[in-house]
N, C-alpha and C positions, 0 to 999 in steps of 0.2 A: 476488663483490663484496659488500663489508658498507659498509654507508649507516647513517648518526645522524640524524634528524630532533627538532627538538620537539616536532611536530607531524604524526601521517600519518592522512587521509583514504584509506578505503576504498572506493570508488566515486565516478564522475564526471558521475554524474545529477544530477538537482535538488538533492536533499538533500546529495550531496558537495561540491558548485557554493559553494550556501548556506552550508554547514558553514567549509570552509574560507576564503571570505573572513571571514566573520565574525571566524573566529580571527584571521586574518593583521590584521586590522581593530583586535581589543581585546590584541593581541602583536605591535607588527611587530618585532620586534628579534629575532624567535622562526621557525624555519623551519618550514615548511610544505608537505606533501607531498600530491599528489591521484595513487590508484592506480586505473586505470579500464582495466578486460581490453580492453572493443572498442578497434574504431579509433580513434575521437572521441568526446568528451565530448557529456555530456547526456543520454544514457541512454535513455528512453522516449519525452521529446519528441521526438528527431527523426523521429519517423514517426507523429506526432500533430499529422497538420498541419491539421484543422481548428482553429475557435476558440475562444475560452469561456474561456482561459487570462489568466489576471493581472489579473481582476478586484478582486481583493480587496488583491492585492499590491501592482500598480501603477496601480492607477487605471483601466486600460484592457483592452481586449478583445487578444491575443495569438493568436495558432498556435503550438502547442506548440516548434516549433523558434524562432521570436522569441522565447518565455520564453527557454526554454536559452540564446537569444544575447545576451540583457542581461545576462548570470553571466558567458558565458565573456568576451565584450568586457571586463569586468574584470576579468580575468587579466592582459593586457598591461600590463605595467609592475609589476604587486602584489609579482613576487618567490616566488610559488609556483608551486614545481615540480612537471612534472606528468608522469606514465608513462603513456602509452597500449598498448594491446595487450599487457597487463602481466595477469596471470593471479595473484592473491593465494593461496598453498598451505594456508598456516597460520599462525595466529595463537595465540600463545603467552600465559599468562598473566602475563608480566611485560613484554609490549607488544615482543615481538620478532615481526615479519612474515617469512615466507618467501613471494616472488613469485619470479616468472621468465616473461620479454621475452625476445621473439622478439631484440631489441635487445641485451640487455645479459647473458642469459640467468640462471643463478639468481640470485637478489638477496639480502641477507637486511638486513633494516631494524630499527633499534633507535629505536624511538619514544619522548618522555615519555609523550605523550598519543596514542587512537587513538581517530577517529571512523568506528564501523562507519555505511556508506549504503550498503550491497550492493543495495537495493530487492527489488525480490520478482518471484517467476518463474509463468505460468499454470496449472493443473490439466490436466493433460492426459487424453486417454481412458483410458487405461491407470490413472486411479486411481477412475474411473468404475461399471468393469466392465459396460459397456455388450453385452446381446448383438451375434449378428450374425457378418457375417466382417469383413476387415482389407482394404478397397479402397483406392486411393488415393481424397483429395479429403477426410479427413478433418482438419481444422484447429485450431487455437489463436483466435480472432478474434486474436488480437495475432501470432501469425506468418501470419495474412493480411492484416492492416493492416503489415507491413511489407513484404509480398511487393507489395500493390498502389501503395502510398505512396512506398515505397523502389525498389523493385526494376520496377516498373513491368511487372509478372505479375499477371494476373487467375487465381484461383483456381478458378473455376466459375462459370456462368452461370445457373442454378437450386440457392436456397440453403435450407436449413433452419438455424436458430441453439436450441442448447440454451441454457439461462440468458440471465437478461437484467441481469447485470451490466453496467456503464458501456459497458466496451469493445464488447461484442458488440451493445449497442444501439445505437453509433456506427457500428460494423462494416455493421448492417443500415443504414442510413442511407446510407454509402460503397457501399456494394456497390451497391444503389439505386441510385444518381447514376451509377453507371458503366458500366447500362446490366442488372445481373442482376437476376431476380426473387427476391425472398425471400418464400419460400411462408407462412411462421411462424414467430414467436418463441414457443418452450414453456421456461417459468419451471415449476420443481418446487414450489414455494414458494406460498400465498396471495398472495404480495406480491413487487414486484420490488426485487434487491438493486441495482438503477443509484435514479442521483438523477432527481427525477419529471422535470426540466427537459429531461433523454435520451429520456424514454419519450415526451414530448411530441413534443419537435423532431425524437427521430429514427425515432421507428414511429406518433403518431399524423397526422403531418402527411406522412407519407409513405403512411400507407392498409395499414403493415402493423399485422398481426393479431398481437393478445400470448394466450398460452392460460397461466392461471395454473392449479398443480394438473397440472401436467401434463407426462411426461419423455419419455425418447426411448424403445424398449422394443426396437429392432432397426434392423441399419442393411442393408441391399439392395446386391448388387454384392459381384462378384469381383472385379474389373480393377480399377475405378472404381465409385463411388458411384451406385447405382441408384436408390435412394426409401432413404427413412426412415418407419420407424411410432414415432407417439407415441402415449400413454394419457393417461388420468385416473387421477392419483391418490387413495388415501384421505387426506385431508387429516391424519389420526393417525396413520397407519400409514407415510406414504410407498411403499406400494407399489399396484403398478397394479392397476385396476378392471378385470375380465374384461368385455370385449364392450365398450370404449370403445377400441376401436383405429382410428386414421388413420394410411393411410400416401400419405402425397407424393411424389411424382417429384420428384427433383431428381439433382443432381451432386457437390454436395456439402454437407457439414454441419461448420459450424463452434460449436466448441465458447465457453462465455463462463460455468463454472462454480465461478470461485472464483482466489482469489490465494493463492501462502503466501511469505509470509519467507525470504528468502533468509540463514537461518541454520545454516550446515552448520561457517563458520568460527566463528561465536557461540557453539555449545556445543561444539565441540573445546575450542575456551579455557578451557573451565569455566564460565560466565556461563549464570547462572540463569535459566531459561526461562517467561515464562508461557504456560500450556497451552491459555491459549483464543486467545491473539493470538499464539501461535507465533514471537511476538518475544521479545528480555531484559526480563528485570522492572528497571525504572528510576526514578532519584528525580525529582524535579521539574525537575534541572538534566540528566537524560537520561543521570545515571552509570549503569552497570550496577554488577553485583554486585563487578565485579573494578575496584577505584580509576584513574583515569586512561583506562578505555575507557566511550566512550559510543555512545549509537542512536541513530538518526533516519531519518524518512522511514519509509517503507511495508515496510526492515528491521524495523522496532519495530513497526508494526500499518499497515493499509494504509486510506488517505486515499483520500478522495474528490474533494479539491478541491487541485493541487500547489498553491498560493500557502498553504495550512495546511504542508504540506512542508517549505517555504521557513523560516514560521516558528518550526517545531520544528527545524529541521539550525539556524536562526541562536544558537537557545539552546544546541545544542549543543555549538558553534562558541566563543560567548562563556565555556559552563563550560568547555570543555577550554582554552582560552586563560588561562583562573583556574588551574585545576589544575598548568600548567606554570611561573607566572610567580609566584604565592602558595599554594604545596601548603598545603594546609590539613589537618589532624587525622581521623580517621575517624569519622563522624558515627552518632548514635543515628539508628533511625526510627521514625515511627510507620505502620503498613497503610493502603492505600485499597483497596477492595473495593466491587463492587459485589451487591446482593442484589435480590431482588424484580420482574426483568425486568430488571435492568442487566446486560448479559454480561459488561463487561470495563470497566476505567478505564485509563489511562495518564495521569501517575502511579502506579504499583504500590505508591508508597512516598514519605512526605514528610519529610524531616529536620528535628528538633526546631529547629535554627538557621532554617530557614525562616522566611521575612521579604515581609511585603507583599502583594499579590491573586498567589492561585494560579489558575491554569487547570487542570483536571481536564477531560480530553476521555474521551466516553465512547460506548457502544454500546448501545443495548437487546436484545432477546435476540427479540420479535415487534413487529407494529403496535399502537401503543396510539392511540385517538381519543376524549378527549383525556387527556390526561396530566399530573403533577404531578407533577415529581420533585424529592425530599430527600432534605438532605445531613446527617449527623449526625453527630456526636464524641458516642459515649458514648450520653446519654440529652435530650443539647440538639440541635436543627437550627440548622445554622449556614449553610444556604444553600436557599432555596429556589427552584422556576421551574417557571411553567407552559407548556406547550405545545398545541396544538389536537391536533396528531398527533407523534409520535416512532417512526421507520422502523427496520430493521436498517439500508436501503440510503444512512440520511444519521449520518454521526461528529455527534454533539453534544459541545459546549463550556457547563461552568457555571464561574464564579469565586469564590471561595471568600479570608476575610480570613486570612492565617496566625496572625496573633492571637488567632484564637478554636479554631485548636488545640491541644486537649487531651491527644487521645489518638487510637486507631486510628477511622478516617474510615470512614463507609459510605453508598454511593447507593443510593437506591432510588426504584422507580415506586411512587406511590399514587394512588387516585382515580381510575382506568384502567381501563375496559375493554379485552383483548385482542381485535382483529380476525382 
């Protein structure tokens, strides 16, 4: 079956949600296509049902499935078409998709414009290289928040949590309330990569124990999960301290060490990779390398907060809406780079036509307490901001006038101590 769209969305999460109304919003006369493998749209939220969602976007406090339900309720009537249970092949670089539905079985789709939102998949043990043997009870935090949220399956009753990413610090919190004990949370790291307002609400108001500096070093059990041993690590070296070993009984241990980009279709296409955010290198309006495809969402580098999601997929939404309805010429660029503790910016790259306040969202590379970071063209600062602290675990936003660029952009920490 061959399908023309002017418009196809590749995922049905947040950022595909976003993406495509926006388009359909600044093009309606222009079709629009949303491709989403599972059954039902939404992606992540719907088994993110505690709250803390759409503060920023909506005013109000959400559950991760209410967000997703104020996007799809506005589907009904929009005119955009949607495939569920639709598995995406390949993506080509002249914006032709190969999917195939259980439904309609192989597809092949001729896009003007493609909005990649694939979102991004867990680290599993297996990239760990955790000793030990291979018992059951060994988890994802995100396929045990969906086994217990969704599926209505408790995973284990005595827990150990590597990493204290978002998820696995909600996870310990969940799992708590549901009746398990969670013996410890061991962060490898000085510092946790979740937002502090998790650590708070969901290990210290719950009386669990965080051990920074410190990994897992063996896991106990054949059958099933016996005890886990953690160390101390050397905080330079990353590897464990002889004679700092604990080990806990439990049943299981759930993993929370990291996200990556679900870009397996983004470099088949050819689209330029950056190597520390594992997402496409992108301009301001979230084109990638190849004209007519764009990123968003935690595809492109992975967020902390979906209502930023929401409105990074809306910009992406409104350029591929421009792209399809006023092609415009192939633009110069100038670089954004970060140096000096900045790990990574998104923006990768700002086109000389660039017009108005930019937003450059960015990463630090350790804890700085406190901080000052600049922004520079050249040998002028053209943006500065101070902070008391700047985390790995929180994406910061500086805004930047396009007027006073010159030439290639560079952030940096200064005035910082490293913690």
């Amino acid at each position: 079956m061959n399908k023309r769209y002017d418009i196809a969305v590749i995922g049905g999460g947040p950022a595909g949600l976003a993406a495509a109304l926006e388009a359909r919003k600044n093009a309606p006369d222009e079709s629009v296509l949303i491709i989403e493998r599972d059954r039902e749209l939404g992606g992540i939220l719907q088994q993110c049902i505690h709250n803390g969602f759409g503060l920023h976007f909506f005013g109000e406090e959400l559950t991760g499935p209410e967000y997703a339900g104020r996007f799809i309720a506005k589907l009904e009537g929009s005119g955009i078409e949607v495939m569920t249970d639709t598995m995406v092949l390949e993506l080509s670089g002249d914006r032709r998709i190969l999917a195939v539905s259980a439904k309609l079985g192989l597809v092949e789709i001729e896009a003007g414009a493609v909005i990649l939102a694939m979102g991004c998949r867990e680290r599993t043990r297996g990239a760990l290289n955790i000793p030990g043997t291979r018992p059951a009870g060994v988890y994802t935090a995100g396929c045990a928040q969906r086994l217990v949220n969704m599926e209505g399956f408790m995973p284990g009753r005595r827990v150990v949590i590597l990493g204290s990413g978002d998820i696995g610090l909600i996870m310990a919190r969940r799992m708590t309330w549901e009746g398990a004990k969670v013996e410890v949370v061991a962060e490898i790291m000085p510092f946790s990569s979740g937002l502090n307002r998790n650590i708070v609400q969901c290990l210290v108001d719950n009386g669990i124990p965080l051990k920074f500096n410190h990994t897992v070093t063996n896991i106990l059990g054949r059958e099933r999960v016996e005890g886990v041993t953690i160390a101390e690590v050397d905080p330079a070296t990353r590897q464990p301290i002889p004679g700092t070993d604990i080990t806990y009984e439990c049943d299981t241990l759930l993993l929370s060490v990291g996200l990556i980009p679900e870009n397996e279709l983004t470099q088949a296409a050819g689209i330029e990779i950056d190597r520390v955010t594992s997402g496409a290198v992108v301009d301001e309006t979230r084109q990638t390398s190849i004209p007519g495809v764009f990123a968003c969402g935690n595809v492109l580098h992975v967020h902390d907060l979906v209502d930023n999601v929401s409105d990074e997929a809306m910009m992406a939404g409104r350029a591929a809406a421009a792209y399809v309805t006023y092609p415009a010429p192939a633009a110069a660029y100038r670089n954004v780079s970060g140096i000096n503790g900045v790990r990574y910016t998104v923006p990768q790259r700002v086109s000389e036509s660039a017009s108005g306040k930019l937003d450059i969202y960015f990463r630090v590379g350790s804890a700085y307490r406190p901080a000052t970071l600049i922004v520079r063209c050249g040998d002028d600062v053209i943006a500065k901001r101070k902070k008391q602290i700047m985390t790995p675990g929180e994406m910061e936003k500086i805004t930047v006038d396009a007027a006073k660029i010159t030439g290639d952009i560079t952030l940096e920490i200064e005035e910082a101590r490293p913690q």
